[in-house]
MIPADREN-615025 format. One line per 2 residues: number of its first residue (from 0); their letters; for each residue y, x, z of C-alpha. Coordinates in nm, 3 decimals, m for minus. Layout:
NUM = a = Y,X,Z ~ ...
END
This chain:
0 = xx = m0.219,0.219,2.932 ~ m0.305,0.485,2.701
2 = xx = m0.676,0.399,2.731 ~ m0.560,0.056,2.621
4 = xx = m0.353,0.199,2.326 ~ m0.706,0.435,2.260
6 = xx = m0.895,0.141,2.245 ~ m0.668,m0.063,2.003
8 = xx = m0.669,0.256,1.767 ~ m1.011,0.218,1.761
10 = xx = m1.028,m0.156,1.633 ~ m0.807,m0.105,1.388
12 = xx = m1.001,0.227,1.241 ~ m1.316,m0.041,1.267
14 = xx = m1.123,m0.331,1.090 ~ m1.034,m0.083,0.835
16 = xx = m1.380,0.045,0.792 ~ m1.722,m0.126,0.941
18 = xx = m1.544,m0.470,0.997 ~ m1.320,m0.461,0.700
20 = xx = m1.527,m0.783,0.585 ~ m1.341,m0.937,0.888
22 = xx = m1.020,m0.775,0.755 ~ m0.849,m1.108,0.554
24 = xx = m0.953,m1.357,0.830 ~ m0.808,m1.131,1.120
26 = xx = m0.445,m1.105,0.883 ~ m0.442,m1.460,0.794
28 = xx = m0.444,m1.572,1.205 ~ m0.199,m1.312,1.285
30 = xx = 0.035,m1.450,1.039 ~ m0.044,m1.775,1.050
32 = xx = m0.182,m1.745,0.700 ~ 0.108,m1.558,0.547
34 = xx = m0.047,m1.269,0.544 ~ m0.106,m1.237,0.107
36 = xx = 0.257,m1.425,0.076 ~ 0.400,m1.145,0.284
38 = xx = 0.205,m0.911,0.042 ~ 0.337,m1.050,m0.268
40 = xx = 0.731,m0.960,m0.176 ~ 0.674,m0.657,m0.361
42 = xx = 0.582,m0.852,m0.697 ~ 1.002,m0.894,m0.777
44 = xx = 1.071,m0.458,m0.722 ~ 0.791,m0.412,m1.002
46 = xx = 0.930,m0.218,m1.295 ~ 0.731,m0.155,m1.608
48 = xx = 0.365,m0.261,m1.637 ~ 0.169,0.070,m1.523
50 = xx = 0.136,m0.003,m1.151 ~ m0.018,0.193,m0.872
52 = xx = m0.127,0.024,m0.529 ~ m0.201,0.280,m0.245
54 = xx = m0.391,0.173,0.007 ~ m0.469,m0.174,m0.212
56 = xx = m0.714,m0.297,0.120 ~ m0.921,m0.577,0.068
58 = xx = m0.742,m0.617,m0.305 ~ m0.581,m0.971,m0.336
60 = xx = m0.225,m0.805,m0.418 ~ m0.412,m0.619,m0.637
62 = xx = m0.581,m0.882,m0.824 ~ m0.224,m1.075,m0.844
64 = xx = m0.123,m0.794,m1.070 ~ m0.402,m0.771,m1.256
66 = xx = m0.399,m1.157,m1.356 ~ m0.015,m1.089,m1.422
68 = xx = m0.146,m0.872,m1.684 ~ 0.003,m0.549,m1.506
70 = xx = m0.219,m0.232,m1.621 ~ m0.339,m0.154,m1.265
72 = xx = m0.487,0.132,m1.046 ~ m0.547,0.131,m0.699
74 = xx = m0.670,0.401,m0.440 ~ m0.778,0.369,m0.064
76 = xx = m0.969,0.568,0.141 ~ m1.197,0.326,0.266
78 = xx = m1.521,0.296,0.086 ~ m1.562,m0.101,0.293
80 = xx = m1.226,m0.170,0.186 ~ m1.363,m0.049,m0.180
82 = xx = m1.663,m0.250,m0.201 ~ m1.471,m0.530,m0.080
84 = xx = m1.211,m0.539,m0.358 ~ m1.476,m0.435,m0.612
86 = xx = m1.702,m0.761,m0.466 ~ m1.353,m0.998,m0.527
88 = xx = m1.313,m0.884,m0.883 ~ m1.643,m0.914,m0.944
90 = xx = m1.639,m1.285,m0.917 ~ m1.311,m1.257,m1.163
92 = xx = m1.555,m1.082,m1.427 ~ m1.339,m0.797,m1.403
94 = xx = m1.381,m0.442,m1.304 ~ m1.170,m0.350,m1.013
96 = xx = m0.965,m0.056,m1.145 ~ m1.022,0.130,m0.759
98 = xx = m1.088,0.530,m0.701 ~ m1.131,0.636,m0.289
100 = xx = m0.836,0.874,m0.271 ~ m0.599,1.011,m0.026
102 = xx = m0.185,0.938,m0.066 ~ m0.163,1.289,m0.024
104 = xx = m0.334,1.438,m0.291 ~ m0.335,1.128,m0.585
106 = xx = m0.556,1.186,m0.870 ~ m0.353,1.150,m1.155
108 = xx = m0.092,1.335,m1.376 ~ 0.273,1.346,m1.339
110 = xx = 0.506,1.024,m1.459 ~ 0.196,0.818,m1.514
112 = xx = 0.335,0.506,m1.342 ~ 0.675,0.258,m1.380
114 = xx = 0.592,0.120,m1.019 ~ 0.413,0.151,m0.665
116 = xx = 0.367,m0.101,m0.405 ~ 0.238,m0.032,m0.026
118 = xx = 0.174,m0.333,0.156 ~ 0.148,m0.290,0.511
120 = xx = 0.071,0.083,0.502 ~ m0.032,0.368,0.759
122 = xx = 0.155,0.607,0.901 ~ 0.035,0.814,0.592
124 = xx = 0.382,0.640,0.370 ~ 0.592,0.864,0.641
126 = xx = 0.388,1.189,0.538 ~ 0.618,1.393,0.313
128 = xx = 0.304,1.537,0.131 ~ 0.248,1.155,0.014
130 = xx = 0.616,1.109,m0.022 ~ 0.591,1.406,m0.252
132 = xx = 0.301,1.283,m0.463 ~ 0.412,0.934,m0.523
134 = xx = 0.695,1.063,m0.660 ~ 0.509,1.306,m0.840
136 = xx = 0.342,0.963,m1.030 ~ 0.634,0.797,m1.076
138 = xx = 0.815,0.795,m1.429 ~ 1.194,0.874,m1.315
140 = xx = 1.373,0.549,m1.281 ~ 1.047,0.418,m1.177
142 = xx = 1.016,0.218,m0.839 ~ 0.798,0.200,m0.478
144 = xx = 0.778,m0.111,m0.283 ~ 0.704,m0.092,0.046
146 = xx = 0.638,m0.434,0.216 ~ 0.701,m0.264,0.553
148 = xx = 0.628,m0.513,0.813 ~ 0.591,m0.924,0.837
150 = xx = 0.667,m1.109,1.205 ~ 0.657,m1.485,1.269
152 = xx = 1.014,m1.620,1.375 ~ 0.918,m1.887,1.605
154 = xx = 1.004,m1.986,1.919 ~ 0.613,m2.251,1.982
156 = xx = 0.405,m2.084,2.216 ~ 0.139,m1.994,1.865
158 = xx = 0.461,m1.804,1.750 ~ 0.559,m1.619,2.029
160 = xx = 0.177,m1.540,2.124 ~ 0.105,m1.368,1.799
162 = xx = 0.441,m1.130,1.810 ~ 0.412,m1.077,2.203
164 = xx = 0.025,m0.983,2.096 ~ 0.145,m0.759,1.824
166 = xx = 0.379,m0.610,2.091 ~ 0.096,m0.481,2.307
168 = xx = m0.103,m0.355,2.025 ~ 0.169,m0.083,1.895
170 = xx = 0.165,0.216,2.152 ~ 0.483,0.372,2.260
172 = xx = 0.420,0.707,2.008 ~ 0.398,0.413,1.721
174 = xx = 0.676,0.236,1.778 ~ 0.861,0.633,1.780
176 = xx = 0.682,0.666,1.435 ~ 0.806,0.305,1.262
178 = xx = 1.166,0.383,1.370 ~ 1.156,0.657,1.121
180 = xx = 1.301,0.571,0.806 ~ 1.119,0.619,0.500
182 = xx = 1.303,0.933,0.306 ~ 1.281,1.165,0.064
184 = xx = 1.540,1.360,m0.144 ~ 1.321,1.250,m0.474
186 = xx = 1.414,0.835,m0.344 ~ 1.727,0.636,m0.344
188 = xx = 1.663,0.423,m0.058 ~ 1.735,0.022,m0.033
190 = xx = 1.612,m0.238,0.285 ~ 1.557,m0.589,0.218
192 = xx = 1.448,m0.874,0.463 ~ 1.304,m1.164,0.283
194 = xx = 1.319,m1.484,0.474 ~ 1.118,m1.782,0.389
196 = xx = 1.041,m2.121,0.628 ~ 0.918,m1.971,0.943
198 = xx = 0.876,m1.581,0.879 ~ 1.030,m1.267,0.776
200 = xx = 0.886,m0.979,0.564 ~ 1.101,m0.645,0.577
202 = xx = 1.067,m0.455,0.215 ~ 1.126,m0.090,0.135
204 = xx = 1.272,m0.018,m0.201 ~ 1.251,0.331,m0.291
206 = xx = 1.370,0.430,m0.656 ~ 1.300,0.790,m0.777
208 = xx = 1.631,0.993,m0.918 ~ 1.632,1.056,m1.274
210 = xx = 1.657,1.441,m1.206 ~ 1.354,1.608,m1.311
212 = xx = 1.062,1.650,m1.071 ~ 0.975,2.029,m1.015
214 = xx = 0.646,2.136,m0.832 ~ 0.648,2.456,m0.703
216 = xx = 0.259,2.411,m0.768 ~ 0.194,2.214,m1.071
218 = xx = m0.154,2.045,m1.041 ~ m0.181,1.846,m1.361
220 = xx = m0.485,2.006,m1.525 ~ m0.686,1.975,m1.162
222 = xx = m0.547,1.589,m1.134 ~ m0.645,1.560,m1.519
224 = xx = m0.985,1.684,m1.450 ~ m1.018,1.428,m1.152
226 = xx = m0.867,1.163,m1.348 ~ m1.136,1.142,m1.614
228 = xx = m1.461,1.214,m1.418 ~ m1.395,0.948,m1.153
230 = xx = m1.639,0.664,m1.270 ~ m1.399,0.412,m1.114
232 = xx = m1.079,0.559,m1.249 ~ m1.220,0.528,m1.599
234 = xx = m0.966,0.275,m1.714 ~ m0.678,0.497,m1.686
236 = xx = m0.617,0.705,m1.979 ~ m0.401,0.996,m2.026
238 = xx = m0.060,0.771,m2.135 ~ m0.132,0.544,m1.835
240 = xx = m0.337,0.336,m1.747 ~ m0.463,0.010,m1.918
END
């Protein structure tokens, strides 16, 4: 079994990466072409209009924003995923506002952003170093949406073939690693489950606390610095970005 659970890690590092172009049919037939409604449960937690989307994938949430006239930034570590999202808002006539980054260290100043969304993300949203610099982004008062997870509720064989397949996907350690709650003392924590005809999508809400965020190692000259060389950061100026 665990070369089984080795060998699923390993499609999913190549969906992310060398077949990312196969990334939005693969989501649409294991949701039965939910997949960007699921994503768009975090539109109602937005707050403000200077948004953030870690991990923004092949960019279709993203995109919703921008047409929403949101003032948008994304980050993701994938250059595929990159050129991807950079290819869709091409065809928009827009410039995708994308920089590759890590959760963990974000390149931009403190309290730039009302909002965050997640959609779907890595293990990376459980990592208290990127639970530390998203709030660390976030104006206080201002709000992360996780869409967490999305499952079929079904009982036609389609239905209960895609969740038994998502079953044998998630390894044992995984499954350990989703039971843990997102937390952080910086977060007041809320769980929703959004129902709609034929499928659930489970959404994190996680508000940071109007008490002041201290760093016991202030970065915002280096994330400054990063801010305004990145090419494809650009649009983001020092009040936020827009």
């Amino acid at each position: 079994m665990r070369f089984w659970y080795r060998l699923v890690k390993f499609a999913f590092r190549c969906l992310y990466n060398e077949f990312a172009w196969a990334y939005d049919l693969v989501s649409r037939i294991v949701s039965r072409g939910r997949w960007h409604d699921w994503q768009r449960a975090a539109l109602p937690e937005l707050r403000g209009d200077r948004v953030l989307d870690v991990a923004f994938g092949t960019g279709d949430l993203l995109w919703d924003m921008v047409a929403k006239g949101y003032r948008c930034a994304g980050i993701d570590l994938s250059p595929h995923m990159a050129h991807i999202t950079a290819k869709k808002f091409r065809r928009q006539e827009e410039e995708a506002p994308i920089c590759r980054a890590r959760a963990q260290e974000l390149p931009f100043p403190d309290g730039i952003f009302d909002s965050l969304v997640a959609t779907f993300p890595d293990h990376f949203i459980l990592d208290p170093r990127a639970q530390h610099e998203m709030a660390r982004v976030l104006v206080p008062g201002g709000r992360l949406g996780i869409v967490d997870s999305g499952h079929i509720v079904g009982d036609d064989p389609w239905s209960r073939f895609l969740n038994w397949a998502f079953m044998i996907t998630v390894s044992p350690d995984a499954w350990e690693e989703a039971r843990r709650s997102f937390a952080h003392p910086l977060f007041a924590i809320e769980r929703r489950v959004i129902l709609d005809e034929g499928s659930a999508v489970d959404v994190v809400v996680a508000t940071k606390k109007q008490s002041p965020l201290r760093l016991e190692d202030p970065r915002d000259d280096r994330c400054k610095e990063v801010l305004y060389t990145m090419r494809d950061c650009r649009r983001i100026g020092r009040n936020g970005p827009g």
